[in-house]
NUKOLPA-736478 format. One line per 4 residues: number of its first residue (from 1); their letters; for each residue x, y, z of C-alpha. Coordinates in Angstrom, 1 decimal, padded with zeros to 4 digits, always signed. Each point is the difference from the previous one (the first is absolute). Example, Ala and Ser with C-alpha at 12.3 -4.5 7.8 and 13.67 -1.06 7.14 Angstrom:
// residues 2
1 = AS = +012.3:-004.5:+007.8; +001.4:+003.4:-000.7
//
This chain:
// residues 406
1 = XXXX = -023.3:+026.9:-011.8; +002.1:-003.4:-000.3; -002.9:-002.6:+000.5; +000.0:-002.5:+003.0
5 = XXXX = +002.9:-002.8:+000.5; -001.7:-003.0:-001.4; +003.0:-001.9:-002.1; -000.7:-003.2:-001.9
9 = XXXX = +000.0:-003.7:+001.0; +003.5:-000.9:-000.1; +001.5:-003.8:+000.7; +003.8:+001.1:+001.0
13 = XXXX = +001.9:-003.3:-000.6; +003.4:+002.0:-000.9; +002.7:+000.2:+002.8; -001.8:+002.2:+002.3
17 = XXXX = -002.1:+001.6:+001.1; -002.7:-002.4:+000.2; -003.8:+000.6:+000.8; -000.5:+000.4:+003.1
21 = XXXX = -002.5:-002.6:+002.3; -003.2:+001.8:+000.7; +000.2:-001.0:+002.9; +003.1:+002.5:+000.8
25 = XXXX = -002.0:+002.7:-002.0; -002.7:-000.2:+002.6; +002.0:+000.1:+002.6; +001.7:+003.1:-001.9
29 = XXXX = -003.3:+002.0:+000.3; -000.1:-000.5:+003.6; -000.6:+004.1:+002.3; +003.3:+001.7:+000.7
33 = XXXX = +001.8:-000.1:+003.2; +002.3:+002.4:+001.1; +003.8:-001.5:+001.0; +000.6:-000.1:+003.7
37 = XXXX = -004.1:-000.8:+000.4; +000.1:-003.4:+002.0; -002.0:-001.7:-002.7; +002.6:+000.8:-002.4
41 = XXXX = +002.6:-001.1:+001.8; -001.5:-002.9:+000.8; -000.4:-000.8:-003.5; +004.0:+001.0:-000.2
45 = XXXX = +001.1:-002.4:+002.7; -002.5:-003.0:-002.2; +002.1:+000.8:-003.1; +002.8:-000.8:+001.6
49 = XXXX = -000.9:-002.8:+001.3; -001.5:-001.4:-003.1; +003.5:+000.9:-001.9; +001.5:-002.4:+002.6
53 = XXXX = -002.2:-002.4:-001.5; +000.7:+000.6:-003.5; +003.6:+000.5:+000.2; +000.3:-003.2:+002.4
57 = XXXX = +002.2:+002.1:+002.4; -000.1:+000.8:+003.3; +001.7:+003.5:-000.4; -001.2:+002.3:+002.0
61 = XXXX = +000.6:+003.0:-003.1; -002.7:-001.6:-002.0; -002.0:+003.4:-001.0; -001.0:+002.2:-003.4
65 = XXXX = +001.9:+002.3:-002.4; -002.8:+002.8:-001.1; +001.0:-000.1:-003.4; +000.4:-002.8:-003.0
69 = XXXX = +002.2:-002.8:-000.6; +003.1:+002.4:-000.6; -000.6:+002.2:+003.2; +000.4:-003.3:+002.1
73 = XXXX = +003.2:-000.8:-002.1; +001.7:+003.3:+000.5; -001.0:+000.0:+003.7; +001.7:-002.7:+000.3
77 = XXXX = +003.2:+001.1:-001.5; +000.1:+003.6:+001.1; -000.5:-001.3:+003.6; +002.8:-002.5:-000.2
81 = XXXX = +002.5:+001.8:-002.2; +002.9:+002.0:+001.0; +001.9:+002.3:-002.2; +003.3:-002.4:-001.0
85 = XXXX = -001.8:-003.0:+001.1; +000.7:-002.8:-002.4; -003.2:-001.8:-001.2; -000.5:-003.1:-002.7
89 = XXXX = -002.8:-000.1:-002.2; -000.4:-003.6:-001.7; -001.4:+001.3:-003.6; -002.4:-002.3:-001.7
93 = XXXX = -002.6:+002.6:-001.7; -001.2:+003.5:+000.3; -000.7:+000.2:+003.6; +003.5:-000.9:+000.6
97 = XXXX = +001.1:+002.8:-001.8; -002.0:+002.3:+002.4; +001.0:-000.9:+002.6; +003.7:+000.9:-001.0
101 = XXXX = -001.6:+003.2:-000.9; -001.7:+000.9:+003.3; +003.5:-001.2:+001.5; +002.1:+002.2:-002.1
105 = XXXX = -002.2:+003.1:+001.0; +000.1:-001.2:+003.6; +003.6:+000.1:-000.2; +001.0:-003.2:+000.4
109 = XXXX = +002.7:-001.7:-001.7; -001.5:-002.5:-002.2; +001.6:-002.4:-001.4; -002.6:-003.0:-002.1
113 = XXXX = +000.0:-003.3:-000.9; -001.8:-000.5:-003.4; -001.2:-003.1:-002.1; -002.1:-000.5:-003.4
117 = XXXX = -003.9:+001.0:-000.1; -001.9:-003.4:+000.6; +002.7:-001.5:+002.7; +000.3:+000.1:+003.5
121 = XXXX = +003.1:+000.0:+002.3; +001.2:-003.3:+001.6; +000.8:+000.2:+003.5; +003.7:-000.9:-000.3
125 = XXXX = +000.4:+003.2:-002.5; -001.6:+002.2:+002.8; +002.4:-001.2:+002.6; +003.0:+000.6:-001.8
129 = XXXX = -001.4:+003.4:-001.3; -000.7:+000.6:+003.8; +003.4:-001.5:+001.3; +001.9:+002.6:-002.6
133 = XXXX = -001.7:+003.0:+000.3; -001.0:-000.1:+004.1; -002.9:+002.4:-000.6; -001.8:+001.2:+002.9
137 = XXXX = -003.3:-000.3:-001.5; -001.2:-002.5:-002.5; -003.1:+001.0:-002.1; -002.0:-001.9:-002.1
141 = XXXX = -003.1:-001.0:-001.6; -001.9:-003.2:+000.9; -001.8:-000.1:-003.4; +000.7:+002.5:-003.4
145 = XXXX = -003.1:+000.7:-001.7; +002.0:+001.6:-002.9; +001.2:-003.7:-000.8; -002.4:-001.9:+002.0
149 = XXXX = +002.7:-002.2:+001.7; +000.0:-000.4:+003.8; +003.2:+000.2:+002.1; +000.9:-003.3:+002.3
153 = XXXX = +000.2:+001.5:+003.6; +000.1:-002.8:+002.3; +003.8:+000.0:+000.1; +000.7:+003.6:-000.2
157 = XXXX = -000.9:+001.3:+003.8; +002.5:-002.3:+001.0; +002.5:+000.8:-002.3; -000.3:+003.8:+001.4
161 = XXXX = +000.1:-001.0:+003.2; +003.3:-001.9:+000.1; +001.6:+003.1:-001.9; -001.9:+002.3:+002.6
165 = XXXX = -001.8:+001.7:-003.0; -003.8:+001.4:+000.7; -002.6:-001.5:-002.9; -002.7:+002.3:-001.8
169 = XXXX = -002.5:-002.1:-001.9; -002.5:+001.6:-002.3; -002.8:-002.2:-000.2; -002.3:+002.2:-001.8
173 = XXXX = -001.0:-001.8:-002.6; -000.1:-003.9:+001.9; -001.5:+000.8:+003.6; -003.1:-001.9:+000.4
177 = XXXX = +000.5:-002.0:-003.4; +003.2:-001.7:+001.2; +001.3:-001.5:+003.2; +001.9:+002.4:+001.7
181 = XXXX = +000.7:-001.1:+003.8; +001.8:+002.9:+000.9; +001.6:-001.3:+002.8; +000.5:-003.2:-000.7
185 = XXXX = +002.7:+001.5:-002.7; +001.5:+002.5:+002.0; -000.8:+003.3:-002.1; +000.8:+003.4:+002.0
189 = XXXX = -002.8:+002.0:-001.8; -002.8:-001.1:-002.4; -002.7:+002.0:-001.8; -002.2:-000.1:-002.5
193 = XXXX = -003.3:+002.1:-001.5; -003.9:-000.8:+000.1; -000.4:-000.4:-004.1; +001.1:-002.9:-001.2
197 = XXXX = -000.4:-003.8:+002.2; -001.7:+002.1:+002.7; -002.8:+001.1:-001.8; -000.3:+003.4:+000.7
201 = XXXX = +000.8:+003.5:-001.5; +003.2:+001.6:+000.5; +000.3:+002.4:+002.4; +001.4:-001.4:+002.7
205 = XXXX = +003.3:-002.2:+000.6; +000.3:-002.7:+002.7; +003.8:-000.1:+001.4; +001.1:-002.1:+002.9
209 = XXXX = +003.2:+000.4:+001.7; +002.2:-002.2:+002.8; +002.1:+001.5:+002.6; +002.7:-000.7:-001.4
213 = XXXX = -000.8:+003.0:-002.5; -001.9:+001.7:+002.1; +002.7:+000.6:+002.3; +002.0:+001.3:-003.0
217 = XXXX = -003.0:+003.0:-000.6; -000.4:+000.6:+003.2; +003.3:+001.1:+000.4; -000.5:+002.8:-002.7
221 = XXXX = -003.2:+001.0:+001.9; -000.2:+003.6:-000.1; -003.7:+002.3:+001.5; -000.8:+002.3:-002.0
225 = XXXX = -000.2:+003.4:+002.1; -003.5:+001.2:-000.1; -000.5:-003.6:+001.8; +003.4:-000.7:+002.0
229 = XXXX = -000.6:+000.1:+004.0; +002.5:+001.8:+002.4; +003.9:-001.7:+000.1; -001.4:-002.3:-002.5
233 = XXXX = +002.8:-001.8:-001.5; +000.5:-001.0:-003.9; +001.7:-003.4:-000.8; +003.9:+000.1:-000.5
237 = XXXX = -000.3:-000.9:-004.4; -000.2:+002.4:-002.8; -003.7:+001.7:-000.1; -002.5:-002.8:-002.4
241 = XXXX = +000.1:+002.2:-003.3; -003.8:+000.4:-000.7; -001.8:+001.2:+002.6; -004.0:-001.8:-001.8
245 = XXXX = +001.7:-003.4:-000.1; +002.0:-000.2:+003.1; -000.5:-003.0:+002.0; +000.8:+001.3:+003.3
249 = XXXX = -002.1:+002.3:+000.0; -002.7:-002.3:-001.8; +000.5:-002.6:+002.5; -000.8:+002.4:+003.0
253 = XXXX = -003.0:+001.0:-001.6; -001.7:-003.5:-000.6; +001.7:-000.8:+004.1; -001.8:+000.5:+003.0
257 = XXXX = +001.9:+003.4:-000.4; -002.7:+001.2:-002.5; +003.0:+003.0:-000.5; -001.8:+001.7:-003.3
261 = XXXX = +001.8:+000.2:-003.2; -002.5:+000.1:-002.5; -004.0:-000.5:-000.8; -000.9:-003.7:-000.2
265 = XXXX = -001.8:-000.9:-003.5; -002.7:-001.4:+001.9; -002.2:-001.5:-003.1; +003.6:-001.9:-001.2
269 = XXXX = +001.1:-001.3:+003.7; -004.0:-001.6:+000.2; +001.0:-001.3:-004.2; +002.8:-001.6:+001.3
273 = XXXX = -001.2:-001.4:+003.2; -002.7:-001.5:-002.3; +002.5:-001.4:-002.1; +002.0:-001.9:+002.8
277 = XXXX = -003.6:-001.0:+001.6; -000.8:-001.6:-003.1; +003.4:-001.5:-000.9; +000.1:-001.8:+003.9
281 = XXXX = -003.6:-001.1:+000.2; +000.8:-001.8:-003.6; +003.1:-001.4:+001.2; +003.6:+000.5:-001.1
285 = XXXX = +000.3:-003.6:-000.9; -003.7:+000.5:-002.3; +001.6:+003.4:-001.4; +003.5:-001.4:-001.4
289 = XXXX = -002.0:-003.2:-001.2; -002.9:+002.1:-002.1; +002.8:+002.2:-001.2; +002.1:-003.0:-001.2
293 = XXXX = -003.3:-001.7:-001.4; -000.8:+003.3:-002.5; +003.8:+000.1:-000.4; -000.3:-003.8:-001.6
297 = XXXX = -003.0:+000.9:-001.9; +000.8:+002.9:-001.7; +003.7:-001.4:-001.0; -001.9:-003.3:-001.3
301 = XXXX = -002.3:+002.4:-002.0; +002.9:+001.9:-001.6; +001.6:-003.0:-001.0; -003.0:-001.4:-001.8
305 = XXXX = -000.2:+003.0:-001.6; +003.3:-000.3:-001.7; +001.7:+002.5:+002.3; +003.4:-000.2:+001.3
309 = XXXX = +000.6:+000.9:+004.1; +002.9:+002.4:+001.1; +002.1:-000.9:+002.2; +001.7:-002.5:+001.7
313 = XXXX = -003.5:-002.2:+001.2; +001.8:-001.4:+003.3; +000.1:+003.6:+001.8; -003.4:+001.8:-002.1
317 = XXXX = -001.8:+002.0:+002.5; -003.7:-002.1:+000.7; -001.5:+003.5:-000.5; +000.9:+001.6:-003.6
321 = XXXX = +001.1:-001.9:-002.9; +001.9:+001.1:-003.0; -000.7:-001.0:-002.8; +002.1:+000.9:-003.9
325 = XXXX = -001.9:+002.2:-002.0; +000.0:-002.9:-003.6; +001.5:+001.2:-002.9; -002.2:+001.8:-002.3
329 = XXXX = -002.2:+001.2:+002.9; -000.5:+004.0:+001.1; +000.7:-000.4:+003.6; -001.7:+003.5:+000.9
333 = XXXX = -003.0:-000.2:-003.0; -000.9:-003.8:+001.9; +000.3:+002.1:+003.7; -001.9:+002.7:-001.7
337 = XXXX = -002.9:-002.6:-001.2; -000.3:-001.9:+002.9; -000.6:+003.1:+002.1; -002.1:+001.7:-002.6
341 = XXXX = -002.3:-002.9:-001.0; +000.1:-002.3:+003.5; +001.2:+002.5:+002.5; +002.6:-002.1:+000.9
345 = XXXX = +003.7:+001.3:+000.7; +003.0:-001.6:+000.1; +003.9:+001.7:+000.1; +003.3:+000.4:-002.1
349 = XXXX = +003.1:+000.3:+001.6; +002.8:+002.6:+000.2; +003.5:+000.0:-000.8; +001.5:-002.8:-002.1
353 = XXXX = -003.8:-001.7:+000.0; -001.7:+003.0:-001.6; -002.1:-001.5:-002.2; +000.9:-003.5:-000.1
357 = XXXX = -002.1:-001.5:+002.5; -003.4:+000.4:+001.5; -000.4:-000.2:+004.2; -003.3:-001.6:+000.9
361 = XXXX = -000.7:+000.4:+003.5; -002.4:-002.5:+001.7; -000.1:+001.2:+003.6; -001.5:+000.9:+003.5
365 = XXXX = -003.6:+000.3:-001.1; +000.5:-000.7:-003.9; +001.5:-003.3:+001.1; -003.4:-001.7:-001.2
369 = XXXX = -001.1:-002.4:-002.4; -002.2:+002.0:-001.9; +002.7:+002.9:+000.2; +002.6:-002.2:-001.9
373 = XXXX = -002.2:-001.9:-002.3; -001.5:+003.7:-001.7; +003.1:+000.6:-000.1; +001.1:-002.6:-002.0
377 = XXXX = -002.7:+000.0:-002.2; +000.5:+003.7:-000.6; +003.4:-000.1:-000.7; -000.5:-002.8:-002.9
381 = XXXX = -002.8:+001.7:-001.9; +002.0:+003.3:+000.2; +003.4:-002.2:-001.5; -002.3:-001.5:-002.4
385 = XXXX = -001.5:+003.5:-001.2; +004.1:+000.4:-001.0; +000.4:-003.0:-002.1; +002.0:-002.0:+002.9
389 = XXXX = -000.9:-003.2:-000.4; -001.6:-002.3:+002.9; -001.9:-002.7:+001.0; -003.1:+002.1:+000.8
393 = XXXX = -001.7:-001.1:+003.6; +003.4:-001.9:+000.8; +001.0:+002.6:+002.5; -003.1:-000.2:+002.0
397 = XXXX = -000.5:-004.0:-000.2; +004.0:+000.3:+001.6; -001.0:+001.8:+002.9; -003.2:-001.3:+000.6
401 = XXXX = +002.0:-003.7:-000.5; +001.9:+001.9:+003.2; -002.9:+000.8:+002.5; -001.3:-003.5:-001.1
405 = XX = +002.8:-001.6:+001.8; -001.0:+001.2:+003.5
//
């Protein structure tokens, strides 16, 4: 017989996941409830509400995606994609690229915009791509953990707007670690996952919605039969093509409606209620500024070490840093030591980046002092153990030179 689950301590400062707050582990453990029971959906109808919060919106769609990340991302899509529809996908990393590849299989005429690893788009080259290509649907990610650059946005809703395009924003790897106002920047549909500023485990995917894309599911609504009333009519659009990640038929379920469509994972709805609790009683303001605060420390360590940053500093995401791999140094031997010797880990990349730079992540609940400064402090005794050369202790007396300042 396999022995009991009982993995070792692991600090997970790599791109996400993270480790979790115990505090959303506790509330994890809490009894089962079935899904229509009136406690549940009481706790449903408190999610939503505390996604308002969290996404600063007011939309009335604020619910969860049973699933990760990527369930949440092709909800999206598949619920707002037509076959033939023309869609843009501003490419600036990995994440970019799937989203052209959920398109594609959605099929959707894609059509992409793309720029080098470690840049973002200006506004005025999103317009004009917009203005030429008149997509219906505009998809794109708020921050790329592949190159750990974060996407401008506060332009963008009103760019689509005036070229009557609807706006996806995945926000995955920035909700709760950056500002976000939903609203405020006019995006049709955000969503995110529970595993990286949140602080939780993945599992479950906030996505809030306006009307103006709601009225654009809801007119693809279609009941499935075992659950369809008498003369009940479907919506006038093309059927949504996946029948798990419809939003029509998700949105009924988390409505007053309670129409079933599948089993609630009750343990990850309570993770990611405790996650948004958490997140509001902090403060958004508190959240962004202790994100930004590990963000400063952990660069200032780096550079003290001798270390170059990726990426074009201006637009670096406040919640994962990349970082070159130096010359002479075995990126995957150093990731192997510090996970093997410290029980820290920290990321590579994909693509282009595949093995030239390290992500260090320093969010949601790893977004601590202590958190950053083993870090640091790990990372230079595992450089040193390779010959790189560094001013040993420099790293640490950086970033505590950092918290100093408050």
């Amino acid at each position: 017989m396999f022995e009991d689950i009982n993995p070792g301590p692991r600090l997970l400062m790599g791109p996400g996941p993270i480790n979790a707050d115990p505090r959303v582990l506790r509330a994890m453990s809490a009894p089962l409830l079935g899904q229509f029971d009136p406690q549940f959906r009481g706790y449903m109808q408190q999610v939503s509400q505390l996604y308002r919060g969290v996404f600063q919106t007011q939309n009335r769609q604020t619910l969860l995606i049973d699933g990760t990340a990527r369930s949440a991302i092709e909800a999206a899509l598949a619920s707002l994609i037509e076959p033939g529809d023309r869609v843009l996908v501003p490419v600036f990393g990995r994440f970019g690229h799937l989203k052209v590849e959920i398109a594609k299989r959605l099929g959707a005429d894609v059509r992409t915009v793309e720029t080098e690893w470690g840049q973002i788009f200006p506004a005025e080259v999103l317009e004009k791509e917009i203005k030429k290509q008149q997509p219906k649907l505009v998809a794109i990610s708020r921050g790329d953990t592949s190159t750990t650059m974060a996407q401008p946005l506060a332009a963008l809703g009103r760019i689509c707007r005036a070229h009557d395009a609807l706006l996806y924003v995945d926000a995955t790897a920035t909700l709760g670690g950056m500002d976000l106002p939903t609203d405020a920047w006019q995006l049709d549909v955000v969503s995110a996952g529970l595993q990286k500023c949140l602080g939780g485990p993945s599992g479950a995917a906030p996505l809030t919605l306006n009307e103006r894309a709601e009225r654009a599911i809801v007119r693809r609504r279609h009941t499935e039969q075992g659950l369809r009333e008498q003369n009940q009519q479907d919506g006038e659009g093309p059927v949504i093509r996946s029948n798990y990640l419809d939003l029509a038929m998700i949105m009924d379920y988390w409505s007053d409606k309670a129409l079933n469509h599948h089993t609630e994972a009750t343990s990850m709805l309570y993770a990611a209620r405790e996650c948004a609790r958490i997140l509001l009683q902090e403060g958004l303001p508190q959240a962004f500024a202790r994100h930004a605060l590990a963000s400063r420390a952990l660069t200032r360590g780096l550079e003290a070490m001798g270390l170059k940053l990726f990426g074009d500093p201006k637009h670096k995401m406040t919640n994962v840093t990349g970082v070159f791999v130096p010359q002479g140094v075995d990126g995957e031997k150093a990731r192997s030591a510090l996970l093997g010797h410290f029980g820290i880990e920290i990321g590579t990349s994909f693509g282009p980046l595949r093995g030239r730079i390290w992500r260090i992540g320093a969010m949601g609940y790893n977004a601590r002092e202590d958190a950053v400064l083993i870090t640091l402090g790990a990372l230079e005794a595992v450089l040193s153990a390779q010959g790189f050369r560094l001013p040993r202790g420099a790293a640490v007396d950086a970033a505590l030179g950092v918290y100093g300042e408050l």
